[in-house]
N, C-alpha and C positions, 0 to 999 in steps of 0.2 A: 697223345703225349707229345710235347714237344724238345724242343732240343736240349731246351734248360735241366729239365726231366731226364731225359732219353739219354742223350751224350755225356752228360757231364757227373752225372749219379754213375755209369759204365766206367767211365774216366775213375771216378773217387771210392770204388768198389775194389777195382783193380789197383789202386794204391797201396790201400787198408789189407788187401790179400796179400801185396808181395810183401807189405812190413810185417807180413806174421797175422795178423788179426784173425778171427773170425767174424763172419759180418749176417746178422740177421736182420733182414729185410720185413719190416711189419707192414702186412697188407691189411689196409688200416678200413676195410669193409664198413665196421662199424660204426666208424667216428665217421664216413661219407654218407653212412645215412643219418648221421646226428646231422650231419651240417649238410643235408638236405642236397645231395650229390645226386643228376638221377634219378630227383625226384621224390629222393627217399627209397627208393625200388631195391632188397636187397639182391634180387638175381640178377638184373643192370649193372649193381658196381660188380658183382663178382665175374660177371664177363667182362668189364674192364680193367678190372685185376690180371684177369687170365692174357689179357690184351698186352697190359705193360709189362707181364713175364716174357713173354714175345720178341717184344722188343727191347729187351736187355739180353734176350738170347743170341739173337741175330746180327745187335750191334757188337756183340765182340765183348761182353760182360762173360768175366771166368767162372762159369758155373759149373766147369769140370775138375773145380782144384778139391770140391768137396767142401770149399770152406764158407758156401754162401748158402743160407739156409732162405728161404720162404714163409712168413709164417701168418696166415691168416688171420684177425684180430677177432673174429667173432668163434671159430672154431676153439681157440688158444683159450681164449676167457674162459667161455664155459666149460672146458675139461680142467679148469684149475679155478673156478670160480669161488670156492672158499678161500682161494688166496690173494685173488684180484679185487674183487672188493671189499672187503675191510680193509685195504690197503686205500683202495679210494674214500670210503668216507673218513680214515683216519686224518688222508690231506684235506678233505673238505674239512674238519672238524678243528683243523689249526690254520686257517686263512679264513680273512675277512671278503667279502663279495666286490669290494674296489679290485684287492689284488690280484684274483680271478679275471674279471675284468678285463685287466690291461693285459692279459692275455689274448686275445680275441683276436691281435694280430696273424698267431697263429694259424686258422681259419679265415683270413682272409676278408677279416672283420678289422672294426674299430670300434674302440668302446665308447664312441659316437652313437655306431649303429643301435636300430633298435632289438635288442637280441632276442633271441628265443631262449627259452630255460636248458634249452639241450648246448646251449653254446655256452653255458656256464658245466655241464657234463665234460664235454670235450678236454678243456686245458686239462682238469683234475685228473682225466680219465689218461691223458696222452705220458702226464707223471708220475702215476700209478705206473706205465707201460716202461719205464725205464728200470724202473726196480725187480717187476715181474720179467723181465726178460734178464735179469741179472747182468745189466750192461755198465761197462769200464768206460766206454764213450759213448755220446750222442754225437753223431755227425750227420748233419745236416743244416738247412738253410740257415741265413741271418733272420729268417722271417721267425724262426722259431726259438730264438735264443730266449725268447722270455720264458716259456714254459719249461727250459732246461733250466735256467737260474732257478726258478722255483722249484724245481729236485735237489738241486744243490742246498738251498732253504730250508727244504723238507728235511733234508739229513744233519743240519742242524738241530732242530725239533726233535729228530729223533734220536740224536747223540751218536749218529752214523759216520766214523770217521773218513772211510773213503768214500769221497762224491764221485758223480760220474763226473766226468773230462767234455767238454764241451769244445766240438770241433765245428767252428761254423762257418760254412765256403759261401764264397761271395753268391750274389743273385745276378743272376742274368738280366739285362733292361728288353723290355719288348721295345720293339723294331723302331718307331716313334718318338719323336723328343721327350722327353720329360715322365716315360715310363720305366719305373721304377726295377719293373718285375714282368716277367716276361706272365703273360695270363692266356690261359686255354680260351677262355669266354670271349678272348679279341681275335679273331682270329686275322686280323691283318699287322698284329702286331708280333705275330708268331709266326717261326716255322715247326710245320710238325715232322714226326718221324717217318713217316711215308708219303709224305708231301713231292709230287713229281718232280722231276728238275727243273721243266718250266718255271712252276710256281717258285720256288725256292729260290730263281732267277731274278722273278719279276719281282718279290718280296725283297729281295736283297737289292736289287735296283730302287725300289719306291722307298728303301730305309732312310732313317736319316744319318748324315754321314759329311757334315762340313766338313768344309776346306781346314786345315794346319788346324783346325781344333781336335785335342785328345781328349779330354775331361767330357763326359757324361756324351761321349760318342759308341754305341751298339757295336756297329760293324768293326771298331775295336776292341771292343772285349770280348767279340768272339772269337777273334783271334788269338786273344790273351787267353783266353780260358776252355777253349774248346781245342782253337786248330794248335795252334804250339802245342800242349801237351799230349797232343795224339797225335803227330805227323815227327813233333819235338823241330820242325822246323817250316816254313811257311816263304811260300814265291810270287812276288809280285809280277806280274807278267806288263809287260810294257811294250811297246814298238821299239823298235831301232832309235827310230829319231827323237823319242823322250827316253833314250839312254838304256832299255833295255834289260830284260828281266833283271829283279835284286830278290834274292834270298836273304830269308831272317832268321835266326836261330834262337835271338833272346827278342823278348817286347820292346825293352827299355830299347833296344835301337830302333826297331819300327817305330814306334810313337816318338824319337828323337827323327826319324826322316820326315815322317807327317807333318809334326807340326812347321818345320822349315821347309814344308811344301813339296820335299823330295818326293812324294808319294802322294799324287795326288787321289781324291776319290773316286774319279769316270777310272781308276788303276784297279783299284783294292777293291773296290765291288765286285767286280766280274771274276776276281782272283779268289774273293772271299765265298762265291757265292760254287764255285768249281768244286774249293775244299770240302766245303760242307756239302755236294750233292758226291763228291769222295766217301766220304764219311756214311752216308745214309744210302749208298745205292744198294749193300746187302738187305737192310731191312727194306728196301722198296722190291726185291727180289725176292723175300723171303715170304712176303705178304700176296707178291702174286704167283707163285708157283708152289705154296704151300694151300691143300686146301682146307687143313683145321685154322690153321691163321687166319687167313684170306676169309674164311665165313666169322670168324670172332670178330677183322677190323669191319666187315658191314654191319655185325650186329653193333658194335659201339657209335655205328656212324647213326644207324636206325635208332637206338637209342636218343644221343643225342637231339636229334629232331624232332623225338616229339613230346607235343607240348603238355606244359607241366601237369595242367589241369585234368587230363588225363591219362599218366601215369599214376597221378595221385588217386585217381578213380579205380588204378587196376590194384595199389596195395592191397594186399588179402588181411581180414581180422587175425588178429592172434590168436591161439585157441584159447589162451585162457582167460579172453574178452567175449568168448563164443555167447550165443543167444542162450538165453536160459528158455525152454520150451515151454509153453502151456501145458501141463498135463491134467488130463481130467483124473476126478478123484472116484478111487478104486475103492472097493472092498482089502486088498491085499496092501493098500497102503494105506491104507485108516488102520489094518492090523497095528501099526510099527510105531501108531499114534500109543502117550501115555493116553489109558482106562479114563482119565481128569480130561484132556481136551477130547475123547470123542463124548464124552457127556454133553459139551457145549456148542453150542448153534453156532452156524457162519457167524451171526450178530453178535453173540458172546465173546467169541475170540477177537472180533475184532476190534471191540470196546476192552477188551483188557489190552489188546497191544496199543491202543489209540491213547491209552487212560497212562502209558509212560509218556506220552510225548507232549511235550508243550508246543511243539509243533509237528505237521505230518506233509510232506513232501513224495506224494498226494497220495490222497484219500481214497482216491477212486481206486487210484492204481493196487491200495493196499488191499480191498475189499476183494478185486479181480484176482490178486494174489491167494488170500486164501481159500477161493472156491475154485481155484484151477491147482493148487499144490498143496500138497497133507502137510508136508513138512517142510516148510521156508527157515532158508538155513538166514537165521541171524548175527551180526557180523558186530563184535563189542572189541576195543582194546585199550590197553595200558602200557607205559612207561612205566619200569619200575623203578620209582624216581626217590626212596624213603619211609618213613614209616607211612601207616596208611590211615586217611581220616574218613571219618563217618561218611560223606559223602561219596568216597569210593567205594568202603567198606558197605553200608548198611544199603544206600540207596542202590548199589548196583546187583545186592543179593536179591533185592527187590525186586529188580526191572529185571534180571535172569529168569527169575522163579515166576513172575508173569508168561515172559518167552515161551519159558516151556509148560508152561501151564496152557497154554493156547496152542500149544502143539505144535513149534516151534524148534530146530535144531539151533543149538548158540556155539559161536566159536569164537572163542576170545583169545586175542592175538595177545602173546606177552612181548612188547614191542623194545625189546632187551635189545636190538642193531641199533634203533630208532633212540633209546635212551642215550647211547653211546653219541650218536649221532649229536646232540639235545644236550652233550654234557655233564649227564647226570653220574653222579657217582665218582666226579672226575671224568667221567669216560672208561671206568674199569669193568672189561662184560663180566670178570668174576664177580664184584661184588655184586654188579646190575642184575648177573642172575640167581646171587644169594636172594636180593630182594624180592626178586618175582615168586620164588619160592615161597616168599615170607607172605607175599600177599595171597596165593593159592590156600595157603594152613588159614589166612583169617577169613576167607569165603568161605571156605568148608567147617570152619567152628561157629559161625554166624550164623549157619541154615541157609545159605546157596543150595541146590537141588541137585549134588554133584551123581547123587545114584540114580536118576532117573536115567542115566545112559545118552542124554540129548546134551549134553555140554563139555566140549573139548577145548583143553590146554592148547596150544598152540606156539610155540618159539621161534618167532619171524627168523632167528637166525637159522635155524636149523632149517624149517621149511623154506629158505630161502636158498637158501646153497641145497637143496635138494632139488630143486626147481629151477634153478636158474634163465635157463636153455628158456625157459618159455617169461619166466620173471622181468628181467632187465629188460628183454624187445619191449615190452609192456611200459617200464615204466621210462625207457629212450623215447619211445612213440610219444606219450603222455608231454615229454620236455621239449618233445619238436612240435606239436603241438597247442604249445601254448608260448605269449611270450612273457617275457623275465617280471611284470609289472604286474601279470593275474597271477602268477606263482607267489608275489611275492604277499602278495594281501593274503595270503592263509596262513600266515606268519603266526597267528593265536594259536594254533590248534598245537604249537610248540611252547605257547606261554612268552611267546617275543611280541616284540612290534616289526612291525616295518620298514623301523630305522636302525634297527640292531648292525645291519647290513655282512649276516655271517654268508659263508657259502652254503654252508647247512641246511640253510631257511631255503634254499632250489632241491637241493637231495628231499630233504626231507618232504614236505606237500607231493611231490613227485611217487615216491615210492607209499607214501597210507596210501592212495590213489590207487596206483596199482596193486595194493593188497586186497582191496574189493573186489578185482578181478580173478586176483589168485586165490582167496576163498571162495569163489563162485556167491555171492553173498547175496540175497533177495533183500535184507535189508539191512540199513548201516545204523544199529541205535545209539549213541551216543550223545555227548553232550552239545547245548547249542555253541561251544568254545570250538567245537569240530565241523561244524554246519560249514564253514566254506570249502572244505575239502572233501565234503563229502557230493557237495554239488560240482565241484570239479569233475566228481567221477559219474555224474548225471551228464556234463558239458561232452567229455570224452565219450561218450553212447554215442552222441550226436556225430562226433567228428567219425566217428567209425562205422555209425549206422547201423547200430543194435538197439534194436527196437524196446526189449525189456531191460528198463531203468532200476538201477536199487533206488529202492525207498528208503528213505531219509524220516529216520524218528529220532527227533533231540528234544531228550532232554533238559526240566529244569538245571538251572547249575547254583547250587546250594551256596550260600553265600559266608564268610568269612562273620567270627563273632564281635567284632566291632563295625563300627558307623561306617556305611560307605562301602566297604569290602565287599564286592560283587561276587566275588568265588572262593573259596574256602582251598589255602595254600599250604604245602607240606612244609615248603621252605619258611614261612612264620609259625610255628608253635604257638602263641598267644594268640590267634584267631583261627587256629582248629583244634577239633575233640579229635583224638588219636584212639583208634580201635584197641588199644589194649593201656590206654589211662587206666590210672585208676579211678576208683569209685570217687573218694575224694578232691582228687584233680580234675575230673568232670565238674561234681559238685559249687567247687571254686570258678571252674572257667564259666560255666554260665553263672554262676552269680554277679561276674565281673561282664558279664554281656550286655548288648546295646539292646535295651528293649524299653522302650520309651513309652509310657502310658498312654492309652488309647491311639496309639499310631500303629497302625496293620502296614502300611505300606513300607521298607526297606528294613523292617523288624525282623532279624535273621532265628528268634526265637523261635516265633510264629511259621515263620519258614522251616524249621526244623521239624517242626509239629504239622505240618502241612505234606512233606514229602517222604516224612521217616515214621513220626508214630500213629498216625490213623493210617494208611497202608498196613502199617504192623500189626498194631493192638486192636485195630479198628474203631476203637476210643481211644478217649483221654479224659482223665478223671483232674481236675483241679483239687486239690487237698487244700481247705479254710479250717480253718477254728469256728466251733460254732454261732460266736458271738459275730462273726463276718459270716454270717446263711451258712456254712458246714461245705460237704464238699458238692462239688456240683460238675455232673458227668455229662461226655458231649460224645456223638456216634457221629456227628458230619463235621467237618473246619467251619463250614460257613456260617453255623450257628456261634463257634468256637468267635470269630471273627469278631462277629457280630456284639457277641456279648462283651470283648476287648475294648472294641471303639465306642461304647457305651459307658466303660470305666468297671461293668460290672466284674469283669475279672482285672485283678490287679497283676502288675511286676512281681510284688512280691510273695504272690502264690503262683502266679502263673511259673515263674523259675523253678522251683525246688521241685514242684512235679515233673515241668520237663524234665528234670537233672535226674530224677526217680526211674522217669521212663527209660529215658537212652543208658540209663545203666542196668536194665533189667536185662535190655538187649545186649549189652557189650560182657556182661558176667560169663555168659560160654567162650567168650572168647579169650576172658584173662584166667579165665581156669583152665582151658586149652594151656595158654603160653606157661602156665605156674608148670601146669603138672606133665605135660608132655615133655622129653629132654629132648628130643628134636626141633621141638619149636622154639621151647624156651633160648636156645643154643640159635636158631637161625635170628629171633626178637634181639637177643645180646648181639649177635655181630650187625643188625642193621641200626641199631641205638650207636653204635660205637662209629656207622659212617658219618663221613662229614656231607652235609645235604650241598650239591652245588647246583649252576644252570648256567 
C-alpha cells in the first residue's frame, strides 16, 4: 500500500467519523480478481486485504469508534446474492457497452485498452455495490467518479429520488513529472507504508520538485494533502544563514513562499521527507514487532514477485467445472435406464442422438460418452420470450424424446434471468415466468416424455441464487478469461449482432457458459444459433484443464415461412406457425408460404416436412385428386425430395397436406389450452403480452 492509499483514505475516514457518518470499507476481493490483481489468486488478495487492514490500524485510522465496518466483497455477495445480482443485470440491461466502457478508468484501464469481458463486469458490478450496501455517499478517488455518475444515472432509470452523494478527493501524483497518480506497479514513483526511512528519504530526494514552480509539483501536494491535515501544520527547516526554520499552517502561504523562491527545494525535501517518515514510523513499528503482521507483509511481498505465469498455474478449478469421471457401465446403472434404451446397442443410441444433430462436435467423444456413462445428462434451454412456434414446440419434443429414448437425462434450463437480461417481456420476470410456464403446458400436451422421470424443469433464477457461492466464481473466471471481442461474436445465441453494442451482450454469453458447468452437462443439444457459445464452453475446458469436453449437438434451425427467413421468429407472427393456431390459421399460413415449384433448397415447406413430420408420422402421404395419379405416400424425405425437383409433386398438393399434417400434431395442444382453465388462463395472459427484444 502506499501513501496515497494508506495516509490519506486514514485522513478521510477519520473526517467522515467525526462528522457523524458511518463508513463501510468494501474489500473489493472480487472485483481484484476480475481485474486480474494477483494474478487472479483469490487467497493472495485476501492476504492483502488482511494486509491493508493493518495498516489502517496502525496508522491511526479510528476503528475504535465502532463506526467503521470491514466488509469483504465476495463473502457479502454471496450471503445476499438474490439481491446483488439482479440488481447488476438490471444495470447491465439499461446501458449500452460504449457507456460501460468509459468506465474502465476505474480499473486502471482506458477504453483504449484491449479489455477483457470481466472488465466490462467490474463497473456494473462496483454500481450494483453502492445500492447494495445502502450508501448516502461514495467517497472516493477522482479516478472513480465515472462509475458513481452512472449510479446517479441508474436512479434515474429507476425513478430513485435520492442518489448517492458523490465525494471525490483529489489523487495523489506519483513521485515523477507528469504522473498523474500515484501507482503501486511503479515503485520508484511511490512511497509505501512501510517503506524505511532511508528509502522514503532517497525517494523524496530523487522526486521531482522545481524551483518557485507549484502547479503539477508532488512534493507539494503532499504537503497539501497529507502533512497539513495530519500535523494541521508543517516546518521548513532551514540554516540560520538562509533565514531559518518557517512554519506553515495554511498551503496558500507555502506555495505563496515557493514560488517567490522563499522556500527553496534542497529546504522542503528533507522537511517533507522527516514528516512523512513522522507519519509512517508506527506502521514501520507495528510491521516489525507484531508477528501476525510482520508474516502477512512477507506474504504480500512473496506474492508480489511471483511471476504471473505461475500463479496462474496454481488457480485451482472451480468445483463446479470439476472433471466429469469415466464411469464404466454397471448392471445397477443400466437398472435406472428407461426398459427403451437398454433394448438398444451402443450403435443405436448413438445414431438416435447423432440423427438430432446437423452437426456433432465430436463424434468420437460422443461414442466414448455413452460406453463409459448410462446416463449422460443432456443440457437444452430457452428464453421464455412469447407465444411458442413449431420449431420450439414440435421439434424440441422431438429431439427430448430421442434423449431420453437413448437413455439419456435432459435438463432444460427456463432461462427466465437470461430473458430479462435479453429484454423480453420488457424485462418483467413475472410475466417472463408466466411464459415459461406456458411453454412447459405446450411440451407436456405435445407428447414431450415428461413421465419418464429423465427430464427436469429448471429456473436459472432460482438455481442460481441457490448456488451462487460456486456460480459467479464460474462465470468471473469465464470473463477474465476471455477478451471483450470473443464475448462479443456470440452475440446470435441472443438474436443480436455485434453491433447492437448492449452490455447485456458480456453478461449474457458469459453466464449460458457457465450454466454448462453448473448442470454438470455431457452434452449441450441446442441449436446451431447457440453453437458459439457452446464452444466457448469447449475453449474454457482448455483454459482450466478439464479434460472431459461437453459435446456439442446442434441442431437444424427451422426456418421462417417466407423467402429468405433462415429462423422461424416469435416476434414476426406472419412467418411462424404458433403451437396453439388454429386449424384454419395454420391452413392459411402455409397456403401463403414460400414454396416454389421443384426448388428443394431454402423451401421452408420441405424443411418442415423434413424436421417435424417424418420424425413424427414417419410418413407423409400427399393427398391428389385422382385425375393428378391419386395420393401418393412416402416413408424417407429423400424420395419426398426427389419426386419435388421432378415436378412430380406439386405446391399445390404438396401444402394442404403438410397443413393436414402439423395440425394433427398441434390438436392436443389446442384442446389442452380450450379445455384446461389453467392453461387456457396462462395462453390468455401470454397473447395479451407485448413481444419485445
Amino acid at each position: 500500500m502506499h501513501i496515497a492509499q494508506g495516509v490519506l483514505k486514514a485522513i478521510n475516514v477519520n473526517k467522515m467519523i467525526a462528522s457523524g457518518c458511518r463508513v463501510k470499507i468494501w474489500i473489493a476481493d472480487w472485483f481484484a480478481q476480475l481485474n486480474n490483481k494477483m494474478g487472479g489468486d483469490l487467497e493472495k488478495i485476501e492476504i492483502v486485504g488482511k494486509y491493508f487492514i493493518e495498516i489502517w490500524r496502525s496508522i491511526g485510522m479510528d476503528l475504535d469508534s465502532g463506526k467503521v465496518e470491514f466488509l469483504w466483497s465476495s463473502k457479502e455477495i454471496n450471503a445476499r446474492s438474490h439481491e446483488y445480482w439482479p440488481r447488476v443485470t438490471d444495470i447491465v440491461t439499461k446501458n449500452k457497452l460504449p457507456r460501460i466502457v468509459r468506465c474502465s478508468q476505474i480499473m486502471g484501464r482506458t477504453d483504449q485498452d484491449e479489455l477483457t469481458s470481466a472488465q466490462i463486469f467490474y463497473p456494473i458490478m462496483q454500481c450494483a455495490d453502492i445500492f447494495f450496501l445502502q450508501a448516502d455517499i461514495c467517497q472516493l478517488g477522482m479516478d472513480q467518479r465515472k462509475v458513481n455518475v452512472l449510479a446517479r444515472e441508474y436512479c434515474d432509470d429507476i425513478k430513485k429520488k435520492n442518489k448517492p452523494i458523490i465525494l471525490s478527493h483529489h489523487m495523489l501524483p506519483g513521485l515523477q513529472q507528469g504522473q498523474e497518480k500515484m501507482s503501486k506497479s511503479n515503485r520508484s514513483s511511490s512511497i509505501f507504508m512501510e517503506d524505511e526511512e532511508v528509502e522514503v528519504n532517497t525517494k523524496i530526494e530523487n522526486a521531482y520538485c522545481p524551483p518557485e514552480k507549484v502547479e503539477g509539483n508532488p512534493c507539494l501536494e503532499y504537503v497539501q494533502y497529507l502533512i497539513l491535515p495530519w500535523f494541521h501544520e508543517f516546518t521548513v527547516e532551514c540554516s540560520e544563514k538562509n533565514g531559518g526554520n518557517m512554519t506553515f499552517t495554511d498551503f496558500k502561504d507555502l506555495s505563496a513562499a515557493y514560488a517567490k523562491g522563499e522556500v527553496c527545494p534542497g529546504d522542503l525535501k528533507p522537511s517533507l521527507a522527516k514528516a512523512l517518515n513522522k507519519i509512517l514510523e508506527p506502521v514501520r513499528s507495528h510491521f516489525k514487532n507484531n508477528e501476525a503482521a510482520k508474516q502477512i507483509l512477507q506474504s504480500v511481498k512473496m506474492a508480489i514477485k511471483a511471476p504471473e505465469q505461475l500463479v496462474a498455474d496454481e488457480v485451482k478449478e472451480m468445483s463446479i467445472a470439476d472433471e466429469v469421471k469415466s464411469v464404466p457401465v454397471v448392471d445397477s446403472q443400466l437398472a435406472s435406464c428407461s426398459s427403451q434404451s437398454i433394448l438398444l446397442s451402443l450403435d443405436e443410441r448413438y445414431k438416435l442422438l447423432r440423427g438430432i444433430a446437423e452437426e456433432c462436435i465430436q463424434d468420437d467423444e460422443l461414442k466414448n460418452l455413452l460406453a463409459n456413462k448410462a446416463e449422460p445428462i443432456c443440457y437444452d434451454g430457452f428464453e421464455p420470450s412469447g407465444r411458442m412456434h413449431i420449431a420450439q414446440g414440435i421439434l424440441k419434443a422431438i429431439n427430448v424424446n430421442k434423449m431420453t429414448t437413448s437413455g439419456c437425462r435432459v435438463k432444460i434450463w427456463i432461462a427466465d434471468w437470461f430473458a430479462q437480461l435479453n429484454n423480453k417481456m420488457g424485462g418483467d420476470l413475472k410475466k417472463i415466468e408466466t411464459v415459461g410456464k406456458y411453454f412447459i403446458e405446450i411440451w407436456r400436451s405435445v407428447g414431450m416424455n415428461l413421465n419418464s422421470g429423465k427430464v427436469e424443469f429448471l429456473w436459472s433464477a432460482k438455481e442460481i441464487n441457490a448456488r451462487s457461492h460456486e456460480y459467479w466464481p464460474c462465470v468471473m473466471d469465464i470473463a477474465m478469461k476471455n477478451k471483450l471481442p470473443r464475448i462479443i461474436r456470440c452475440s446470435e445465441i441472443m438474436g443480436r449482432t455485434d453491433q447492437e453494442e448492449l452490455a447485456a451482450q458480456i453478461f449474457y454469453p458469459c453466464m449460458q457458459c457457465a450454466d454448462i458447468f453448473l448442470l454438470e452437462a455431457d452434452i449441450c443439444q441446442m441449436g446451431m444459433d447457440q453453437r458459439e457459445v457452446n464452444i466457448l464452453a469447449r475453449e474454457y475446458c482448455d483454459d482450466i484443464k478439464k479434460k472431459n469436453k461437453p459435446i456439442i449437438l446442434s441442431h437444424h434451425m427451422l426456418p421462417g415461412l417466407q423467402q429468405g427467413q433462415e429462423k422461424m421468429s416469435t416476434s414476426d407472427p406472419s412467418s411462424s406457425i404458433f403451437m396453439d393456431d388454429e386449424e384454419a390459421i395454420v391452413n392459411t399460413k402455409i397456403k401463403k408460404a414460400y414454396c416454389p415449384p421443384k426448388e428443394v433448397e431454402g423451401n421452408p415447406c420441405l424443411e418442415y416436412l423434413k424436421y417435424l413430420i417424418f420424425p413424427w408420422f414417419h410418413e407423409f402421404t400427399v393427398e391428389r385428386s385422382e385425375k393428378n395419379g391419386g395420393n401418393k405416400n412416402f416413408t424417407d424425405f429423400e424420395d419426398l425430395s426427389v419426386a419435388y425437383a421432378k415436378g412430380d409433386v406439386h405446391p399445390g398438393d404438396l401444402k394442404p397436406s403438410l397443413a393436414k399434417a402439423l395440425n394433427q400434431i398441434l390438436e392436443p395442444v389446442r384442446s389442452h389450452f380450450k379445455n384446461d382453465k389453467a392453461a387456457k388462463q396462462l395462453l390468455q395472459s401470454v397473447k395479451n403480452y407485448k413481444v419485445t427484444r
